[in-house]
C-alpha positions as CSV (number, residue, x, y, z in Angstrom):
1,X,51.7,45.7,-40.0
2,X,49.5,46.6,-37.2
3,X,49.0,44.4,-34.2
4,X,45.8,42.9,-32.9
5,X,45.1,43.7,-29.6
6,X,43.3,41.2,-27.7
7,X,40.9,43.4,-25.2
8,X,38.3,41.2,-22.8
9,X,35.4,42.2,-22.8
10,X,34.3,40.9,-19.5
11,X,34.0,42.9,-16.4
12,X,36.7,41.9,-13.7
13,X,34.7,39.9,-11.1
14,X,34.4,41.1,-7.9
15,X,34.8,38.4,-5.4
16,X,31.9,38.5,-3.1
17,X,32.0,36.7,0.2
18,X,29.7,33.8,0.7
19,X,26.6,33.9,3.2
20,X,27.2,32.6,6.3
21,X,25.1,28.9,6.7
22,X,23.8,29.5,10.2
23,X,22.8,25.9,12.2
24,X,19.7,27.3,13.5
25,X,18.3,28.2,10.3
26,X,19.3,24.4,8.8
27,X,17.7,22.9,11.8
28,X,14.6,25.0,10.9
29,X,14.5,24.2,7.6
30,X,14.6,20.6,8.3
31,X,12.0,20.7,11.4
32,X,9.6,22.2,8.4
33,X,10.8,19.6,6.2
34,X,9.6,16.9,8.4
35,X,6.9,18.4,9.8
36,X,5.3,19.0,5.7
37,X,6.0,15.8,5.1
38,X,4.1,14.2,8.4
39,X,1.5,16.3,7.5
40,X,1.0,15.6,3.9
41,X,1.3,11.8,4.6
42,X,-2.2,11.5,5.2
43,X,-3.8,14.0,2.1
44,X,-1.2,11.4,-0.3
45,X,-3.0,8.5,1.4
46,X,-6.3,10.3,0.7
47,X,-5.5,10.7,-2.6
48,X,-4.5,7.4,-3.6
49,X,-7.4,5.8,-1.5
50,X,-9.7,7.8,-3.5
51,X,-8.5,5.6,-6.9
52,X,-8.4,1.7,-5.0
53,X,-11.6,-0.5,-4.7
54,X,-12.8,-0.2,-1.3
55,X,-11.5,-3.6,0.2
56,X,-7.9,-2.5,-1.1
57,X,-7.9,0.6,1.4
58,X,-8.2,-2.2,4.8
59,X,-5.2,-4.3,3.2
60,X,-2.3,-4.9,5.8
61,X,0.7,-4.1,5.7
62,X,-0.7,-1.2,4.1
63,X,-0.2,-0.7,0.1
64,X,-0.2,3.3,-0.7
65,X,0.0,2.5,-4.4
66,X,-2.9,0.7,-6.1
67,X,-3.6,-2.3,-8.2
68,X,-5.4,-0.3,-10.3
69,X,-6.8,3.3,-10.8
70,X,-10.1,3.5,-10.3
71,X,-11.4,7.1,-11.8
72,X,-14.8,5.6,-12.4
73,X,-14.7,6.6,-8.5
74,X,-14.8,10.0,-9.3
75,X,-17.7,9.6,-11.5
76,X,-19.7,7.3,-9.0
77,X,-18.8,9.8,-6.3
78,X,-20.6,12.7,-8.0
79,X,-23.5,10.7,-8.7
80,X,-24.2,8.3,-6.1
81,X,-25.5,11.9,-4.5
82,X,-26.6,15.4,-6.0
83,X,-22.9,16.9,-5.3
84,X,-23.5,19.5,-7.7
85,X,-26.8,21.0,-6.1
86,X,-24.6,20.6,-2.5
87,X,-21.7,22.2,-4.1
88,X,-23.9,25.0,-5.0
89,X,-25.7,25.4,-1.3
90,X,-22.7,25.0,0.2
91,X,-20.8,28.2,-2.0
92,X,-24.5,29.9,-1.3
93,X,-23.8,29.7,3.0
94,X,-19.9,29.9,2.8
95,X,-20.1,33.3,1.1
96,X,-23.1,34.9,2.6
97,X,-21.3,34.0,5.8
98,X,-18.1,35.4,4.6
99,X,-19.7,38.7,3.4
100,X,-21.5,38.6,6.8
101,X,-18.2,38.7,9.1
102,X,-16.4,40.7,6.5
103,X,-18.7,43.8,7.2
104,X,-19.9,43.2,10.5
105,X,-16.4,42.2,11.7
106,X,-15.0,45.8,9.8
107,X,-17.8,48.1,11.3
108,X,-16.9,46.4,15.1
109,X,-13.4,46.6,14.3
110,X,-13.1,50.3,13.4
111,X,-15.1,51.2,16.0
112,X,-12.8,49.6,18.4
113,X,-9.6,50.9,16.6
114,X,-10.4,54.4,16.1
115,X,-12.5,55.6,18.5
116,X,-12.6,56.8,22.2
117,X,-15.3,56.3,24.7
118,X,-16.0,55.3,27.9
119,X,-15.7,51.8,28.9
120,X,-14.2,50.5,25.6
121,X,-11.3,48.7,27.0
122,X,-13.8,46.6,29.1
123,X,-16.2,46.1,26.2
124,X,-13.5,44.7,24.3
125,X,-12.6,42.4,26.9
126,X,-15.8,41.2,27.5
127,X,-16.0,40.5,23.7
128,X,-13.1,38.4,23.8
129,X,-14.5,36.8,26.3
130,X,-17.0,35.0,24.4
131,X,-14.5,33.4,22.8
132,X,-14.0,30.8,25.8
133,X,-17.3,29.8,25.4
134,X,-17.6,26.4,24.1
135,X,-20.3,26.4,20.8
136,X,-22.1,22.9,22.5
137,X,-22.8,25.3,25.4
138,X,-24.5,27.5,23.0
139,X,-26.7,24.7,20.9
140,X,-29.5,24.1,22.7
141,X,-30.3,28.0,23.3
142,X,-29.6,29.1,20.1
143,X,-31.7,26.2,18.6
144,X,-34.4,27.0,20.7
145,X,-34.3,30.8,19.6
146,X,-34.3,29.9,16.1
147,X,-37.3,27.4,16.2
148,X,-39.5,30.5,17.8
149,X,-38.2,32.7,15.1
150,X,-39.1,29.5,12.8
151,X,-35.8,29.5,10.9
152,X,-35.5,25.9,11.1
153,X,-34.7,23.9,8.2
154,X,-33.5,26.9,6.6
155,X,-30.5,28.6,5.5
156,X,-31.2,31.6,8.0
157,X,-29.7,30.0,11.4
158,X,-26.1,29.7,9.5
159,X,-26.4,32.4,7.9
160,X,-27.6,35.4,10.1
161,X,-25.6,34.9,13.1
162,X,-22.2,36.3,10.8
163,X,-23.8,39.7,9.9
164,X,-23.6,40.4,13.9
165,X,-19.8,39.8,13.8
166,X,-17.2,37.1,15.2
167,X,-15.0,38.3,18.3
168,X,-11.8,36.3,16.7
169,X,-12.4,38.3,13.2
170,X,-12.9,41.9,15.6
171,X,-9.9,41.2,17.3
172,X,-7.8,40.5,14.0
173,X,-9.0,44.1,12.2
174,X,-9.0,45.5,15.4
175,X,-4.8,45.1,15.6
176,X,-4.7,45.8,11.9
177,X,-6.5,49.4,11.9
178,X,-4.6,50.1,15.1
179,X,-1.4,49.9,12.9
180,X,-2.5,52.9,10.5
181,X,-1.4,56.2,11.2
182,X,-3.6,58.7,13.1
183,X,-1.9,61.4,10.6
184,X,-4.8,60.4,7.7
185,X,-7.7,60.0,10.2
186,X,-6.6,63.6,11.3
187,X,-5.8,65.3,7.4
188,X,-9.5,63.4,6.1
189,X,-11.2,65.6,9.3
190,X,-9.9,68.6,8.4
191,X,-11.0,67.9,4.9
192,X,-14.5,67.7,5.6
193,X,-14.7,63.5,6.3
194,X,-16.9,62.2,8.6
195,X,-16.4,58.8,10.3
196,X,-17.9,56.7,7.5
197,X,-15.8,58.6,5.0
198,X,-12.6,58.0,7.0
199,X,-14.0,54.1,7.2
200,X,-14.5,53.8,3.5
201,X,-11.9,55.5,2.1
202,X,-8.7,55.7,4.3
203,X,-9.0,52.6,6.3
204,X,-10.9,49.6,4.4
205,X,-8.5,50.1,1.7
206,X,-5.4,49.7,3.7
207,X,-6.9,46.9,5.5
208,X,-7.6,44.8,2.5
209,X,-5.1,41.8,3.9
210,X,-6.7,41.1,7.0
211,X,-10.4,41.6,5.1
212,X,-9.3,38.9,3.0
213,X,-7.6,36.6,5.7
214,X,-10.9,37.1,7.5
215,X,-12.7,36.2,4.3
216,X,-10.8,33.1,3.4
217,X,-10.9,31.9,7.5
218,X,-14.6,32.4,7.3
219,X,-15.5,31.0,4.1
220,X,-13.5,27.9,5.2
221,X,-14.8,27.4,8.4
222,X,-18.6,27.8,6.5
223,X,-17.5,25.5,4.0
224,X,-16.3,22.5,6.8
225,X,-19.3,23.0,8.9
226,X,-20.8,19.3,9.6
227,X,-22.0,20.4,13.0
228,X,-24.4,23.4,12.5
229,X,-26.2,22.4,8.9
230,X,-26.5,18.9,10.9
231,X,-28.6,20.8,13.6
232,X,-30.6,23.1,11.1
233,X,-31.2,21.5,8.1
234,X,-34.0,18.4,7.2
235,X,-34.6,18.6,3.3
236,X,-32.0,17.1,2.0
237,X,-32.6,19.5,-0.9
238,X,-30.3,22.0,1.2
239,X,-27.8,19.9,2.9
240,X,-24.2,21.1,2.1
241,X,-21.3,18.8,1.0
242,X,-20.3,17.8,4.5
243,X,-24.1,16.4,5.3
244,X,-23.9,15.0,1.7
245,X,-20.4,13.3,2.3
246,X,-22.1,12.0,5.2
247,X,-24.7,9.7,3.1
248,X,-21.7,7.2,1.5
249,X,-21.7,5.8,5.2
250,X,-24.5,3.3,5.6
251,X,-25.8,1.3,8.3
252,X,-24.4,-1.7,6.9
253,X,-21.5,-0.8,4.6
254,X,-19.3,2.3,3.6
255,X,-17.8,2.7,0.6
256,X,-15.2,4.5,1.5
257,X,-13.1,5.0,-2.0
258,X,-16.4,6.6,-3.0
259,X,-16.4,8.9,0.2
260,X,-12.9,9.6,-0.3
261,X,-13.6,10.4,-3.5
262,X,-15.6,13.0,-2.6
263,X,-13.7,14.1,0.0
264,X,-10.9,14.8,-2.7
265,X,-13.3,16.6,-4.4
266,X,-14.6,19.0,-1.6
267,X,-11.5,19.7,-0.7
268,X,-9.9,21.4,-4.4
269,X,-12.0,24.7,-3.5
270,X,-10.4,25.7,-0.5
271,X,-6.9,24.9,-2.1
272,X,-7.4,26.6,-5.0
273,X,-9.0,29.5,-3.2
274,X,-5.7,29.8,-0.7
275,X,-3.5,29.4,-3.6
276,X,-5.1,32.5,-5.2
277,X,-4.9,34.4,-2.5
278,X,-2.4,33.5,0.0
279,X,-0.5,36.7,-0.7
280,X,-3.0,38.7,1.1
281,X,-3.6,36.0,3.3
282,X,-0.2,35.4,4.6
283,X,-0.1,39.4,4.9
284,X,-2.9,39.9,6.9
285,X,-2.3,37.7,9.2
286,X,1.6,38.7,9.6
287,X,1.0,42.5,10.0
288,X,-1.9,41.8,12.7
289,X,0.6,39.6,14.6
290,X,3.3,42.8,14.7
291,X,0.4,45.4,16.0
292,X,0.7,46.2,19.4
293,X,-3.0,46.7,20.8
């Protein structure tokens, strides 16, 4: 009679130790804690204000939950004005302007990153330079220039002005391209590539987060704009959402679950546009942080 041998079948473990919990990076964890929650405190309040009637929103003490939801606001809110034709002038400016500092920005950039001449180190600073200058110093020439052109009441003032490049948006490619090896710049020459070869097919690729960082900063900053369409635009046939947000505020009354509404509304694009692309986001703007220029 044979035996039965019990054999295990499981591996021995190996006892690994256990990570060391550092205080520093619990005190960090909970300063981000707090510091999401303070700032997502008043998108929640949006939120829910966007479903109340609009004397619930003044009640005090404050009441974050309502009585009832409202989502005939949401309806009202897309009626009240012609959101979709300013949804649609809005995407029309946010990504002409995006496409504008995209390639402008690159051009400027490379030239910056890649080349030597004389003077460039001054150039440069005197490019960043223009950065200190406040945009209400700016208004009143530029809105003169643009009246002799006669641009106004036109898309033309908020659009043109990116295809001649931001100095924030040089300065971010500018540390990018200064991270990629000299090595393919000088193996492309001896292959036969001129300068807008090497452009178009070494370095755009391999700059592709900070493009899109510079995309999604420029689209969103287009896409905000109250001030500059404000200035420009008269037919209300080509205001943007943040003009048309503007007309729930009357003279005499505001409803502001209505304008919150909107508000909600205006603001799913940009989140679902970060979302999508907050990989190359978040890796543009960490690898230009690490270049030394």
């Amino acid at each position: 009679m044979s035996q039965a041998l019990s054999v295990s079948t499981h591996p021995p473990q190996i006892g690994s130790p256990r990570p060391k919990v550092r205080p520093g990076r619990v005190v960090s964890y909970v300063a981000l804690i707090v510091l999401s929650i303070a700032f997502l405190i008043p998108f929640a309040w949006l939120v829910l204000s966007s479903f109340k009637e609009s004397d619930e929103i003044f009640l005090f003490p404050p009441k974050w939950i309502p009585t009832k939801f409202y989502w005939s606001n949401y309806i009202q809110a897309t009626t009240v004005i012609p959101f979709l034709r300013y949804t649609l002038n809005t995407l029309l400016v946010a990504g002409l302007v995006a496409l504008g500092n995209v390639l402008s920005s690159a051009f400027i950039a490379y030239g910056f990153a890649r080349f030597r001449f004389p003077g460039k180190n001054i150039l440069f600073i005197i490019m960043l330079a223009t950065t200190m200058i406040p945009y209400q110093v700016l208004m009143v020439p530029q809105y003169i220039l643009f009246r002799d052109l006669g641009w106004l009441n036109s898309y033309l003032p908020l659009i043109v002005p990116a295809f001649f490049g931001s100095a924030f948006y040089i300065f971010l490619l500018r540390q990018f391209m200064m991270g990629i090896p000299y090595d393919l710049d000088e193996a492309a020459l001896i292959d036969g590539a001129n300068a807008f070869q090497r452009f178009r097919y070494i370095v755009l690729p391999l700059t592709r987060p900070a493009l899109t960082a510079v995309a999604i900063l420029s689209f969103q900053g287009a896409w905000n704009d109250f001030l500059a369409p404000l200035i420009y635009l008269d037919d209300h046939n080509l205001f943007t959402l943040q003009l048309g947000l503007n007309l729930f505020k009357g003279s005499f009354r505001t409803d502001w679950n209505l304008l919150m509404a909107a508000s909600v509304l205006t603001m799913l694009p940009m989140l679902l546009l970060f979302f999508l692309a907050q990989r190359y986001f978040i890796e543009g703007i960490t690898f230009t942080g690490s270049k030394e220029g």
